[in-house]
Biopython code that builds the backbone (N, CA, C, O; Angstrom):
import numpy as np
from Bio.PDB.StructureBuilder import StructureBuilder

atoms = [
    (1, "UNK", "N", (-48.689, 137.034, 135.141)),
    (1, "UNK", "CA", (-48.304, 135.652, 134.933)),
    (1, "UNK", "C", (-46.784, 135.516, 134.847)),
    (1, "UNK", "O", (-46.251, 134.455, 135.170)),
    (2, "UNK", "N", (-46.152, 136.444, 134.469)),
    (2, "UNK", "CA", (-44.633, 136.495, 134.550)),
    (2, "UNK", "C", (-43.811, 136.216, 135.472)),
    (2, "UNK", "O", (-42.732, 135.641, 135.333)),
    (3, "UNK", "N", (-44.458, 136.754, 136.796)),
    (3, "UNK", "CA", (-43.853, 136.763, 137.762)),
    (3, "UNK", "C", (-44.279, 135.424, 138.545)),
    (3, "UNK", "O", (-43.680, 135.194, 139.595)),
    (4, "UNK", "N", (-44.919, 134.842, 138.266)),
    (4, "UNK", "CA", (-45.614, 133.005, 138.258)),
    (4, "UNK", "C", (-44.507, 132.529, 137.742)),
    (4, "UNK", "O", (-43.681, 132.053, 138.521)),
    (5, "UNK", "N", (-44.216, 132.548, 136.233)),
    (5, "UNK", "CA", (-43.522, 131.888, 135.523)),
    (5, "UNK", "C", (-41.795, 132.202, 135.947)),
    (5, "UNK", "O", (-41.112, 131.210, 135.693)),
    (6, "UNK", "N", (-40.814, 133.627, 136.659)),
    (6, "UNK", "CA", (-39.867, 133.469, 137.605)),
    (6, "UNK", "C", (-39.929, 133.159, 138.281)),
    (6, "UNK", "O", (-38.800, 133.052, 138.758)),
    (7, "UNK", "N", (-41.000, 132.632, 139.225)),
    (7, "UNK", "CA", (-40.753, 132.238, 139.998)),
    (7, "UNK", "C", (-40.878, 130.964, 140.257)),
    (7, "UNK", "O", (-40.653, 130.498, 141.374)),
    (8, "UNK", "N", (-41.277, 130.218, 139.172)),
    (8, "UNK", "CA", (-41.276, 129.062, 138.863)),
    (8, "UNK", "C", (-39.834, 128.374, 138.104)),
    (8, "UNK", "O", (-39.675, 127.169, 137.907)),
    (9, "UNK", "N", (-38.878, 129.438, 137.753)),
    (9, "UNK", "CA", (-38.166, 129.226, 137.053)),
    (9, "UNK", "C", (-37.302, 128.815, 138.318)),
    (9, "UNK", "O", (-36.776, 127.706, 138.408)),
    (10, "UNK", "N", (-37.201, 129.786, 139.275)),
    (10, "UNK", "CA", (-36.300, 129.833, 140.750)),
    (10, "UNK", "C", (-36.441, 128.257, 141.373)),
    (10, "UNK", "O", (-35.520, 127.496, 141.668)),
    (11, "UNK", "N", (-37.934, 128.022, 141.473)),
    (11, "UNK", "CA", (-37.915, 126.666, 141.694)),
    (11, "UNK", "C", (-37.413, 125.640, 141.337)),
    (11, "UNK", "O", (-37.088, 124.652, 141.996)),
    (12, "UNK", "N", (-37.297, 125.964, 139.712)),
    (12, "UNK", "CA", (-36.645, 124.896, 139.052)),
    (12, "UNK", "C", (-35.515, 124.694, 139.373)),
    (12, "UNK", "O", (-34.957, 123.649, 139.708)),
    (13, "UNK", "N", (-35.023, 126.061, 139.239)),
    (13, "UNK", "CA", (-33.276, 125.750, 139.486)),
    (13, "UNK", "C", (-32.788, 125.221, 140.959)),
    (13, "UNK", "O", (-32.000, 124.297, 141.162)),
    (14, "UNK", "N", (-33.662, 126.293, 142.249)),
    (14, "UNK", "CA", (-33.745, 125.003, 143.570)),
    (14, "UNK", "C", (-33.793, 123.489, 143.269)),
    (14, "UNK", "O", (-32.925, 122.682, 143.598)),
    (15, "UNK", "N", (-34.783, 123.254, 142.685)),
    (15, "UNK", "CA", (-35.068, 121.735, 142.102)),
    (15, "UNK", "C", (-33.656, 120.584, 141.906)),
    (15, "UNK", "O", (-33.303, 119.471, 142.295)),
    (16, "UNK", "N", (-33.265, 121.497, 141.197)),
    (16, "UNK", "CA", (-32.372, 120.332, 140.240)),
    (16, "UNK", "C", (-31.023, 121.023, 141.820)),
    (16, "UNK", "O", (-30.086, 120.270, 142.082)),
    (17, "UNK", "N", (-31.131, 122.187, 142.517)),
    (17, "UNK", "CA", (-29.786, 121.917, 143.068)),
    (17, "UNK", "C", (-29.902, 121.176, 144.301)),
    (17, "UNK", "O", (-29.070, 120.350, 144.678)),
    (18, "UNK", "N", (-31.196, 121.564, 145.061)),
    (18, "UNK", "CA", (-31.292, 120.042, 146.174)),
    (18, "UNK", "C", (-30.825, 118.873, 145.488)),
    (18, "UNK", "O", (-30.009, 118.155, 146.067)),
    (19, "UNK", "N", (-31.325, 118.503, 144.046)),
    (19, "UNK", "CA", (-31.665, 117.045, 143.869)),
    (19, "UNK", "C", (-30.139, 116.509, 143.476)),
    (19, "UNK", "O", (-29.687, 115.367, 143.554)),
    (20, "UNK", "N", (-29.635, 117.489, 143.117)),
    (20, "UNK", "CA", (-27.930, 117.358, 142.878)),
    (20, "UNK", "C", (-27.219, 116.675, 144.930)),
    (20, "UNK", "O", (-26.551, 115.750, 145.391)),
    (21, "UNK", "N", (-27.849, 117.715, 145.355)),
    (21, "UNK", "CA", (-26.797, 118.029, 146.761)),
    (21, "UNK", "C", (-27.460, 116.430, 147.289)),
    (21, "UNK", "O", (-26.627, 115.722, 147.855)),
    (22, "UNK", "N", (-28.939, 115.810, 147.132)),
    (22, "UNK", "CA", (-29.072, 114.614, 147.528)),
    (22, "UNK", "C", (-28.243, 113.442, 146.954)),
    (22, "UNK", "O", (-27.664, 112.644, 147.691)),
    (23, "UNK", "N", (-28.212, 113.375, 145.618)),
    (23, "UNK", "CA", (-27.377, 112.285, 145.208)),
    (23, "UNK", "C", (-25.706, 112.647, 145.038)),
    (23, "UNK", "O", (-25.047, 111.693, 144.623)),
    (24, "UNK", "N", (-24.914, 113.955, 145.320)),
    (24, "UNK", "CA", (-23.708, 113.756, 145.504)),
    (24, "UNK", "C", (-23.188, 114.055, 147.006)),
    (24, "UNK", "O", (-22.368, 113.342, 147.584)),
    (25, "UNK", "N", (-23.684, 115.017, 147.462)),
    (25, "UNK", "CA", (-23.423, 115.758, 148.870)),
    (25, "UNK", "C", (-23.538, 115.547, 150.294)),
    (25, "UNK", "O", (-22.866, 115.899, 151.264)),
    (26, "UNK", "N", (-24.738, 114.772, 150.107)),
    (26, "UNK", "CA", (-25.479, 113.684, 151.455)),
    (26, "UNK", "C", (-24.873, 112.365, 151.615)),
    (26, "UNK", "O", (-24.492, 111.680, 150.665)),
    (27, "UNK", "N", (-24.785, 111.984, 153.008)),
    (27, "UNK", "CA", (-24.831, 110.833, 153.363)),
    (27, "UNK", "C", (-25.694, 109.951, 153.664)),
    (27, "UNK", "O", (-25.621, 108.764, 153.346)),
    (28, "UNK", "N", (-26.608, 110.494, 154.325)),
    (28, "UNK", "CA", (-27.903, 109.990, 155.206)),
    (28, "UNK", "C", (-28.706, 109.731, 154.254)),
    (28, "UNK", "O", (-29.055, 110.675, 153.546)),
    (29, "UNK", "N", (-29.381, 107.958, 153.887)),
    (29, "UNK", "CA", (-30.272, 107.524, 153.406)),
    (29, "UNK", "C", (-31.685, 108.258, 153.118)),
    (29, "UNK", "O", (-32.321, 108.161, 152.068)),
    (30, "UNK", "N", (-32.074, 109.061, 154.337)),
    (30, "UNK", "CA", (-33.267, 109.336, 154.549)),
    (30, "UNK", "C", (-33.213, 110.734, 154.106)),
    (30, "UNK", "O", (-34.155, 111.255, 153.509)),
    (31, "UNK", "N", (-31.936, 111.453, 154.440)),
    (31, "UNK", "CA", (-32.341, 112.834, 153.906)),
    (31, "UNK", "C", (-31.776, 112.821, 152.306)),
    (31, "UNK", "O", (-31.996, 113.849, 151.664)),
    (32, "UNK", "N", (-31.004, 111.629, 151.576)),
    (32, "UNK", "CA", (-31.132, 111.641, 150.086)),
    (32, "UNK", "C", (-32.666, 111.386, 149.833)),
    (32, "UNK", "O", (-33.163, 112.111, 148.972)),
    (33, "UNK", "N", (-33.480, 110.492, 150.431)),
    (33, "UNK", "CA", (-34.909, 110.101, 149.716)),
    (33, "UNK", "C", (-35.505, 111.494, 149.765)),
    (33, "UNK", "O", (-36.152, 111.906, 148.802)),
    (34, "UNK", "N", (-35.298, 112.301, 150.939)),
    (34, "UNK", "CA", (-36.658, 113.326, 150.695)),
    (34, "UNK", "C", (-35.696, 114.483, 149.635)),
    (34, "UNK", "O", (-36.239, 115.338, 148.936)),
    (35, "UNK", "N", (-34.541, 114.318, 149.700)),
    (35, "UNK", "CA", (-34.308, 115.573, 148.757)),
    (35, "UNK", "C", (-34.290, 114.741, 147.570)),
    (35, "UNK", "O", (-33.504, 115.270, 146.785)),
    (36, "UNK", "N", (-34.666, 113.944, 147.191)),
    (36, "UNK", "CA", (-34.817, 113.090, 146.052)),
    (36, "UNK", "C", (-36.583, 113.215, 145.379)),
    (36, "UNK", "O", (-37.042, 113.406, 144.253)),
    (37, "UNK", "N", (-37.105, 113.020, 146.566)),
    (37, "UNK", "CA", (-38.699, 113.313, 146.354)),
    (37, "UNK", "C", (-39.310, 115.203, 146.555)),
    (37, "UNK", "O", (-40.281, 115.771, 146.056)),
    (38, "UNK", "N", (-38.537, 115.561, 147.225)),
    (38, "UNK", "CA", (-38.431, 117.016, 147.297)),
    (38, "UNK", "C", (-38.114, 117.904, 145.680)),
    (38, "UNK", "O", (-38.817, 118.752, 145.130)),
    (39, "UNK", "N", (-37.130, 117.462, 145.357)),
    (39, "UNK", "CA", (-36.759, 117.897, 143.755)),
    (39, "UNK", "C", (-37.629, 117.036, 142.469)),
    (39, "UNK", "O", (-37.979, 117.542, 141.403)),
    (40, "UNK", "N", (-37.836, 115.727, 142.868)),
    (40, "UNK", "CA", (-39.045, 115.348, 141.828)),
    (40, "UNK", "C", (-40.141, 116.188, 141.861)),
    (40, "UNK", "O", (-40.405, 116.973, 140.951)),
    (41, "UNK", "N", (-40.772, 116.061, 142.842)),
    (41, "UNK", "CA", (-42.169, 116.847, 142.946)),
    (41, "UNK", "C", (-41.915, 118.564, 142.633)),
    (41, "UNK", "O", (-42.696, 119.337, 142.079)),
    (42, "UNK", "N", (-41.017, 118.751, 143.001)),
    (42, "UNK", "CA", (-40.651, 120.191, 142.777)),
    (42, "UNK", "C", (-40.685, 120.468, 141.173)),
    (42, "UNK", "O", (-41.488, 121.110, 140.497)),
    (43, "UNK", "N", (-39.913, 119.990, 140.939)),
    (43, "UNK", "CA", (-39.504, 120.108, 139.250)),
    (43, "UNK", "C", (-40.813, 119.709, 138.562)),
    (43, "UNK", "O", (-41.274, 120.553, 137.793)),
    (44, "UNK", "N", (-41.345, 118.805, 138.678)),
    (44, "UNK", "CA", (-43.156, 118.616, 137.537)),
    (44, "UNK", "C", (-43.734, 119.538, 138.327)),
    (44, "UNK", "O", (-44.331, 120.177, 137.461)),
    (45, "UNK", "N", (-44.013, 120.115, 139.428)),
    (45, "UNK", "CA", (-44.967, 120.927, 139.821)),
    (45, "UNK", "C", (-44.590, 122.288, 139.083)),
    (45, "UNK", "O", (-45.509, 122.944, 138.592)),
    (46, "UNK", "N", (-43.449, 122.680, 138.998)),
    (46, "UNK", "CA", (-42.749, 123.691, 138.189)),
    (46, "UNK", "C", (-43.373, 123.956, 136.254)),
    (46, "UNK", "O", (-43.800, 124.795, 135.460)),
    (47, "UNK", "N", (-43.043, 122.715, 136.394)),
    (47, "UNK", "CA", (-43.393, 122.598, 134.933)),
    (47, "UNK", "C", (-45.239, 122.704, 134.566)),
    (47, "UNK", "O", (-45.745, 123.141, 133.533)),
    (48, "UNK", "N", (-46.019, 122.092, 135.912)),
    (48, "UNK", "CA", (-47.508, 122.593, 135.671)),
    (48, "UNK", "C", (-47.114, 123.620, 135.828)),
    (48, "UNK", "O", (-48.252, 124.083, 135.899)),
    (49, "UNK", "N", (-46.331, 124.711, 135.996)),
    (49, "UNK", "CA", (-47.108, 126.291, 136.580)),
    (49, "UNK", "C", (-46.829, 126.510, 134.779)),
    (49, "UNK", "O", (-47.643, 127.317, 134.330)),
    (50, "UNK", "N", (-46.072, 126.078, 133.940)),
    (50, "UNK", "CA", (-45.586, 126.792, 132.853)),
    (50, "UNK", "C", (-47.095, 126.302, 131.613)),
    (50, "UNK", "O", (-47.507, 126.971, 130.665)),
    (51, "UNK", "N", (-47.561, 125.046, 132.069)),
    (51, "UNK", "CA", (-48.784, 124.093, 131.598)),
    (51, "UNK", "C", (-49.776, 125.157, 131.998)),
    (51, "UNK", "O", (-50.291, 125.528, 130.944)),
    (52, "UNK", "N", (-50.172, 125.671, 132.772)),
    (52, "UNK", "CA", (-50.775, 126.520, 133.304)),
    (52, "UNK", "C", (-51.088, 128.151, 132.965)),
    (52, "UNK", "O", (-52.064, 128.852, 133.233)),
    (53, "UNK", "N", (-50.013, 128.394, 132.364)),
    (53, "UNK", "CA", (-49.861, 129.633, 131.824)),
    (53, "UNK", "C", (-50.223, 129.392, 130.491)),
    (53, "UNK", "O", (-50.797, 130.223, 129.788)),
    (54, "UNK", "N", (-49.997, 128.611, 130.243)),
    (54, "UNK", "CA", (-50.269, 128.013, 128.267)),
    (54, "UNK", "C", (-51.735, 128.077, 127.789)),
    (54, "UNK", "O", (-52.182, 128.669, 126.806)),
    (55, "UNK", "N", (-52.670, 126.997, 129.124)),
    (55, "UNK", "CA", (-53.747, 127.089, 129.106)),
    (55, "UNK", "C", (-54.781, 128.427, 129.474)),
    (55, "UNK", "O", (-55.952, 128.703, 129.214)),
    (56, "UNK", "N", (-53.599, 129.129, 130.273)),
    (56, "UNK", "CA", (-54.572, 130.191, 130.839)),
    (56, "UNK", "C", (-55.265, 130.162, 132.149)),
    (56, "UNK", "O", (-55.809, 131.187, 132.560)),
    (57, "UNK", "N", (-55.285, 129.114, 132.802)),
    (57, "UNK", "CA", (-55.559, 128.229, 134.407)),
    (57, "UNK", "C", (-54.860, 129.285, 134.954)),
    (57, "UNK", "O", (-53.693, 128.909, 135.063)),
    (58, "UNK", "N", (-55.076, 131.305, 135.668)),
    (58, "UNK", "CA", (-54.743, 132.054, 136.479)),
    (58, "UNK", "C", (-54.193, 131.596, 137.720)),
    (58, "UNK", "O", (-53.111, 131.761, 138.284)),
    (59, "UNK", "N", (-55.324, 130.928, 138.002)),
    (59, "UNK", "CA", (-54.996, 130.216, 139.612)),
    (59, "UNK", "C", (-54.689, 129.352, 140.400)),
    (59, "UNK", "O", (-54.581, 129.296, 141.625)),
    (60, "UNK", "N", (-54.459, 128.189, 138.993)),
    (60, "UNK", "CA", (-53.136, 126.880, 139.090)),
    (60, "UNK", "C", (-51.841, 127.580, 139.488)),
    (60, "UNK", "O", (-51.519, 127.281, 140.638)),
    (61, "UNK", "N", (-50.983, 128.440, 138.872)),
    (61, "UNK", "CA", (-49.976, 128.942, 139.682)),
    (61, "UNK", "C", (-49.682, 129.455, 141.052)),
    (61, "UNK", "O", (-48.641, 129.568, 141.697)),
    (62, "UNK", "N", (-50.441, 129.620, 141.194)),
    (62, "UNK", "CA", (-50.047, 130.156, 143.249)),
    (62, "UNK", "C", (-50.159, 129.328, 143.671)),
    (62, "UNK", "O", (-49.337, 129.092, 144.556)),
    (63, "UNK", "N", (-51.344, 128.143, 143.363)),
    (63, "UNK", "CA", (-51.338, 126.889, 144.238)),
    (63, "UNK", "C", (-50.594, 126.175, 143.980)),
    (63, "UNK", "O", (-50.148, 125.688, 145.019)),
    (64, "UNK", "N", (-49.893, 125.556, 142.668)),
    (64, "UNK", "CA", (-48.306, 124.702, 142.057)),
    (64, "UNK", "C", (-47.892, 125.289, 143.288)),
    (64, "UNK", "O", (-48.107, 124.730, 144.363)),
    (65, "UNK", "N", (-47.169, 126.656, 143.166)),
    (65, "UNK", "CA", (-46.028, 127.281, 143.708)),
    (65, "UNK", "C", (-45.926, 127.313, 145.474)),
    (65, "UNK", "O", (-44.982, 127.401, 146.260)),
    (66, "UNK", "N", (-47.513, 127.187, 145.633)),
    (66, "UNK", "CA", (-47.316, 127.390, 147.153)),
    (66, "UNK", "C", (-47.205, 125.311, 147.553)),
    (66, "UNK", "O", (-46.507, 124.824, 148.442)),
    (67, "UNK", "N", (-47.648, 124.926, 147.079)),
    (67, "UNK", "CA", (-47.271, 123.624, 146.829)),
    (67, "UNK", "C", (-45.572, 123.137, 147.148)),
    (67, "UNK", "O", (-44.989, 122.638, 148.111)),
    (68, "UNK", "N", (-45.173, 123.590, 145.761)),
    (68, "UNK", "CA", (-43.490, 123.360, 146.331)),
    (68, "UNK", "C", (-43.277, 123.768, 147.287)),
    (68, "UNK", "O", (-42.854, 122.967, 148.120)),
    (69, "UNK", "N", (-43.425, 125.059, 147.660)),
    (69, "UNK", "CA", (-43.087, 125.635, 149.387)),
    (69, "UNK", "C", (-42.921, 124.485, 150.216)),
    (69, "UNK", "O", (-41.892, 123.965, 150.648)),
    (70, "UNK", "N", (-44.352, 124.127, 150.384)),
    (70, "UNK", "CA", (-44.858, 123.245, 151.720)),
    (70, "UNK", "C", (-44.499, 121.937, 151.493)),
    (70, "UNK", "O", (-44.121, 121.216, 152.416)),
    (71, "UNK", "N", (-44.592, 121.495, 150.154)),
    (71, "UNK", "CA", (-44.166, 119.901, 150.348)),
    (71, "UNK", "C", (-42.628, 119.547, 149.894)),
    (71, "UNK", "O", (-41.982, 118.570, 150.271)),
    (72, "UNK", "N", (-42.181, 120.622, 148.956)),
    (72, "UNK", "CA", (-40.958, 120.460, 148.482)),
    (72, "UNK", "C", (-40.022, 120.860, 149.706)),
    (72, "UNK", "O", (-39.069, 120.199, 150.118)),
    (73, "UNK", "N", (-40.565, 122.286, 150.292)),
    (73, "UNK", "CA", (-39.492, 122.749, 150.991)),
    (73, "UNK", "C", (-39.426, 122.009, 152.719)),
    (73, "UNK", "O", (-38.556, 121.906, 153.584)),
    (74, "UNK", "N", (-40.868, 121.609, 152.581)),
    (74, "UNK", "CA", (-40.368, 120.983, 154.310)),
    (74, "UNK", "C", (-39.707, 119.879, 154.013)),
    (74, "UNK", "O", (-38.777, 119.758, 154.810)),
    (75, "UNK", "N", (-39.753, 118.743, 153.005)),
    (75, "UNK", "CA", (-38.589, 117.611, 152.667)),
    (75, "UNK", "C", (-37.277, 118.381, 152.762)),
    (75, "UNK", "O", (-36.455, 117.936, 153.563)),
    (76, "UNK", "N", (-36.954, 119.484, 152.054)),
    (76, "UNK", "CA", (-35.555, 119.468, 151.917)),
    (76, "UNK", "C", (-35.032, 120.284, 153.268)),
    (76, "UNK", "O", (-33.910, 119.952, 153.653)),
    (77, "UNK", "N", (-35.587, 121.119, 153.886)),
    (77, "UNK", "CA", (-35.481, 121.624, 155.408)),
    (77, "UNK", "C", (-35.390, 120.471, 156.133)),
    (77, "UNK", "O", (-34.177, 120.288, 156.237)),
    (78, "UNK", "N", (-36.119, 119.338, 156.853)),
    (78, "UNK", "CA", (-36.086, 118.262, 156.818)),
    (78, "UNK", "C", (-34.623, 117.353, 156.758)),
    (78, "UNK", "O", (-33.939, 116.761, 157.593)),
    (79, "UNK", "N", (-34.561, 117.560, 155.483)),
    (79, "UNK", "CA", (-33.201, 117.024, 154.740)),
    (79, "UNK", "C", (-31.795, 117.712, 155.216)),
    (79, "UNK", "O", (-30.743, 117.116, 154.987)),
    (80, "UNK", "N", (-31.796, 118.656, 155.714)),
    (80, "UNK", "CA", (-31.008, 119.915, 156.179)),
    (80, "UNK", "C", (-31.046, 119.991, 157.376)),
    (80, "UNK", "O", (-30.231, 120.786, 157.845)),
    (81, "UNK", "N", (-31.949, 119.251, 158.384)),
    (81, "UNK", "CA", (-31.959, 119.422, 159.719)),
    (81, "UNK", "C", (-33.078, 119.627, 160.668)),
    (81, "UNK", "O", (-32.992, 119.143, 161.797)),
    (82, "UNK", "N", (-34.287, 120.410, 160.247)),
    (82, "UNK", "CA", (-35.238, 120.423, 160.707)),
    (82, "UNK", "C", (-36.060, 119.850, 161.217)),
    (82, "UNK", "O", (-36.261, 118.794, 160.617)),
    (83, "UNK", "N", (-36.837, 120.008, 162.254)),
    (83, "UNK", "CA", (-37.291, 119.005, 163.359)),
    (83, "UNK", "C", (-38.056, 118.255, 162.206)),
    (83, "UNK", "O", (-38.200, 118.855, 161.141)),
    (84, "UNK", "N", (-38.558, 116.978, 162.350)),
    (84, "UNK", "CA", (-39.307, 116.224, 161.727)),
    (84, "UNK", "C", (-40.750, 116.357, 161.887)),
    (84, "UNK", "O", (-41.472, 115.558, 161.291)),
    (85, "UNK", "N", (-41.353, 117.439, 162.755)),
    (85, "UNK", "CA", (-42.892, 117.955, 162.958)),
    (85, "UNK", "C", (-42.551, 118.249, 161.327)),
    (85, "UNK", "O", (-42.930, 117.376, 160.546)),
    (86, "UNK", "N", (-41.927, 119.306, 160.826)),
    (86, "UNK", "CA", (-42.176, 120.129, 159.990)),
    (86, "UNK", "C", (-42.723, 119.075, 158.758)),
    (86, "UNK", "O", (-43.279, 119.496, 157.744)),
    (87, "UNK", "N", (-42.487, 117.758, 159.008)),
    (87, "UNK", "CA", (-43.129, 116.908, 158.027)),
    (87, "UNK", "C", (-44.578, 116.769, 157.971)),
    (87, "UNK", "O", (-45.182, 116.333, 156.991)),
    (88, "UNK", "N", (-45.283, 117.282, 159.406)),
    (88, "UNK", "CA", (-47.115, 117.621, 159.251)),
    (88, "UNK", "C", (-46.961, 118.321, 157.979)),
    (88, "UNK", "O", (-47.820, 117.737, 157.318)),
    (89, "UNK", "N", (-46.534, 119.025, 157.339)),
    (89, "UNK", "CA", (-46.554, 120.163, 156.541)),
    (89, "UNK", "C", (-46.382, 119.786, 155.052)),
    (89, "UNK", "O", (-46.606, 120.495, 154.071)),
    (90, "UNK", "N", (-45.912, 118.453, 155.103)),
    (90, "UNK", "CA", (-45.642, 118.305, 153.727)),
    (90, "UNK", "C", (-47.001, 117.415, 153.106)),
    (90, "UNK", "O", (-46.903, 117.058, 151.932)),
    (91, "UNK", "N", (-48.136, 117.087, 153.783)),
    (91, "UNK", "CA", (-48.617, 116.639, 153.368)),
    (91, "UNK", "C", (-50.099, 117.614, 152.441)),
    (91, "UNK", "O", (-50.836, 117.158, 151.567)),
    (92, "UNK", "N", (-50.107, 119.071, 153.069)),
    (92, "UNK", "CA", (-50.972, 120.395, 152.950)),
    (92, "UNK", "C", (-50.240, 120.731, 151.865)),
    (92, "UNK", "O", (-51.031, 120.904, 150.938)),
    (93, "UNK", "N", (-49.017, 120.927, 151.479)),
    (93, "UNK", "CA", (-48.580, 120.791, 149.947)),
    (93, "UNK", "C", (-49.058, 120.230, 148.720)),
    (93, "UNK", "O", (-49.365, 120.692, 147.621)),
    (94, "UNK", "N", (-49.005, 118.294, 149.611)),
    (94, "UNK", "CA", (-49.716, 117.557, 148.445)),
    (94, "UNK", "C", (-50.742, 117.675, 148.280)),
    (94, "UNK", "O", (-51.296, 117.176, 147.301)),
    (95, "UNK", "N", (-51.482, 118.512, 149.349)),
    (95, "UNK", "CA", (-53.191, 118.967, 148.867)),
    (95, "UNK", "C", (-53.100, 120.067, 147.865)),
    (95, "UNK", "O", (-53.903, 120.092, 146.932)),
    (96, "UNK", "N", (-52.352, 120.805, 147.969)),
    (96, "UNK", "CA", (-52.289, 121.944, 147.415)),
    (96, "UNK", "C", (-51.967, 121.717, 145.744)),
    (96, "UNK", "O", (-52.623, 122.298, 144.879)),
    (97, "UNK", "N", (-50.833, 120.767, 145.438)),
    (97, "UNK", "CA", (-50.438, 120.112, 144.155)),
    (97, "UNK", "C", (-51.913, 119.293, 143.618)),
    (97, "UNK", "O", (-52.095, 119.305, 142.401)),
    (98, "UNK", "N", (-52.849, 118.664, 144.395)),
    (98, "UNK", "CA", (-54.317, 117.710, 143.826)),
    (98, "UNK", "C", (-55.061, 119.345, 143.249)),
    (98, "UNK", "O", (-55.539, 119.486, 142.123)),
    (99, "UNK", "N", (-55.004, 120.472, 144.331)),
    (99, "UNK", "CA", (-56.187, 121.127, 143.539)),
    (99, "UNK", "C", (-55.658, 121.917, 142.486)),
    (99, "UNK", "O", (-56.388, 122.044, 141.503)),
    (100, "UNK", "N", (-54.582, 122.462, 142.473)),
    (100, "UNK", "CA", (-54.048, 122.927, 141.618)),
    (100, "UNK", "C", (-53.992, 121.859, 139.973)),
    (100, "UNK", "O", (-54.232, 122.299, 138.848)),
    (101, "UNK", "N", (-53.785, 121.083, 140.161)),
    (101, "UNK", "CA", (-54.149, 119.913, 138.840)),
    (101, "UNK", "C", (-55.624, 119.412, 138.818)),
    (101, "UNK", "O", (-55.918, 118.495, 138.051)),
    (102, "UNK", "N", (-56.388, 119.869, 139.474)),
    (102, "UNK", "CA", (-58.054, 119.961, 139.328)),
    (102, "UNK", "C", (-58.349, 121.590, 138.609)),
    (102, "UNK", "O", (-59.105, 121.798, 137.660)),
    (103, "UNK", "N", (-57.677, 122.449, 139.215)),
    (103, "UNK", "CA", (-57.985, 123.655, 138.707)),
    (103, "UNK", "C", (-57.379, 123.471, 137.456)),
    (103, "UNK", "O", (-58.091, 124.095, 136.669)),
    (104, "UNK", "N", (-56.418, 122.936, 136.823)),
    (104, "UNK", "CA", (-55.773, 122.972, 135.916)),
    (104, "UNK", "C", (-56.783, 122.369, 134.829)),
    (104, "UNK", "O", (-56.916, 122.906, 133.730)),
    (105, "UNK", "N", (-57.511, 121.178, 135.221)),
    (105, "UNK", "CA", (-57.948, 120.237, 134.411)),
    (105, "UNK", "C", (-59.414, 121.067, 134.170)),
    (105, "UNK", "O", (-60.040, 121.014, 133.111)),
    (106, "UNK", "N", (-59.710, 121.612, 135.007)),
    (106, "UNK", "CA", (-60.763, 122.190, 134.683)),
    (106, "UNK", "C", (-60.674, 123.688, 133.676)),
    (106, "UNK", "O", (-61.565, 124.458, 133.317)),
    (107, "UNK", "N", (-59.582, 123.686, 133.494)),
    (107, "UNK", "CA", (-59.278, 125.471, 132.757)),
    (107, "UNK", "C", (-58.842, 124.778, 131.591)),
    (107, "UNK", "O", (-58.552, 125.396, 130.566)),
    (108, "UNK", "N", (-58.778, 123.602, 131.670)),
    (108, "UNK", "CA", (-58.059, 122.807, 130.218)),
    (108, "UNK", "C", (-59.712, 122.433, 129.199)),
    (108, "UNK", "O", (-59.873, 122.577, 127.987)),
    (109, "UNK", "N", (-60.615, 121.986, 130.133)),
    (109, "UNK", "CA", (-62.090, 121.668, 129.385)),
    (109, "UNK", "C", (-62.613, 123.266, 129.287)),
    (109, "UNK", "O", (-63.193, 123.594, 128.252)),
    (110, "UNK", "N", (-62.469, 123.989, 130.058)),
    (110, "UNK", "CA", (-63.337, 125.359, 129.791)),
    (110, "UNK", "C", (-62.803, 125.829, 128.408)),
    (110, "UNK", "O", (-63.415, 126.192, 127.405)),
    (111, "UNK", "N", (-61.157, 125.682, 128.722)),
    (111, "UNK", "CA", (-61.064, 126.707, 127.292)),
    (111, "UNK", "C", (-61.379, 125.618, 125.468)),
    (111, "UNK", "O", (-61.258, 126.108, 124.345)),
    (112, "UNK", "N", (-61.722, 124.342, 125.744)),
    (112, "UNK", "CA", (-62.404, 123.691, 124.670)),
    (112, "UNK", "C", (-63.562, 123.815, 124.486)),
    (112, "UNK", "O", (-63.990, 123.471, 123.384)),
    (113, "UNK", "N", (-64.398, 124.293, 125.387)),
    (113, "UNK", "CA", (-65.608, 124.433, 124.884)),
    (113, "UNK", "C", (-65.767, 125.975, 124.482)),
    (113, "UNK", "O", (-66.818, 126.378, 123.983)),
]
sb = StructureBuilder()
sb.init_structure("model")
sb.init_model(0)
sb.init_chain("A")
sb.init_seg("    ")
for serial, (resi, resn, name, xyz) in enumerate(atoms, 1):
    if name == "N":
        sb.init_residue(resn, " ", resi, " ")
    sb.init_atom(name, np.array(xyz, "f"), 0.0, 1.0, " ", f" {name:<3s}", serial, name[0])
structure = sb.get_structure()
């Protein structure tokens, strides 16, 4: 779980430095919104992996984490230049962030009963 929780930490700090480079560094309207929505989603998905470890939910973390990958990182690639296909991709993220907070919710009732 440790190595969940660095590497969740890495995210974080990605997080907050896209979300910096969108609101001081950028010009372009469109690539501040996704590195704007890129570092939101990044940063709470971060913070479930740490929700996750608390509860004990094993297998909420790979899916959080592979989550940011795909939806965080094709916004900010995207944001950086990348063809705009790579935006098919961000939406298999946000699947990935629903089950991961289903797996979560469900490791949250198991360990009450």
């Amino acid at each position: 779980m440790n190595g969940y929780l660095a590497v969740a930490a890495l995210f974080g700090l990605a997080s907050v430095g896209f979300g910096a480079f969108g609101a001081h560094g950028i010009s372009d309207p469109k690539a501040q919104e996704w590195l704007r929505t890129g570092a939101l989603y990044g940063f709470v998905h971060v913070l479930a992996v740490f929700a996750a470890a608390y509860v004990g939910a094993r297998v909420a973390p790979p899916v959080f984490l592979a989550g940011v990958v795909l939806f965080s990182g094709s916004l900010f690639a995207m944001a950086l230049g990348a063809p705009r296909i790579l935006g098919a991709v961000t939406p298999i993220g946000g699947l990935a962030f629903m089950v991961g907070w289903a797996i979560l919710a469900w490791a949250a009732f198991r360990s009450q009963a």
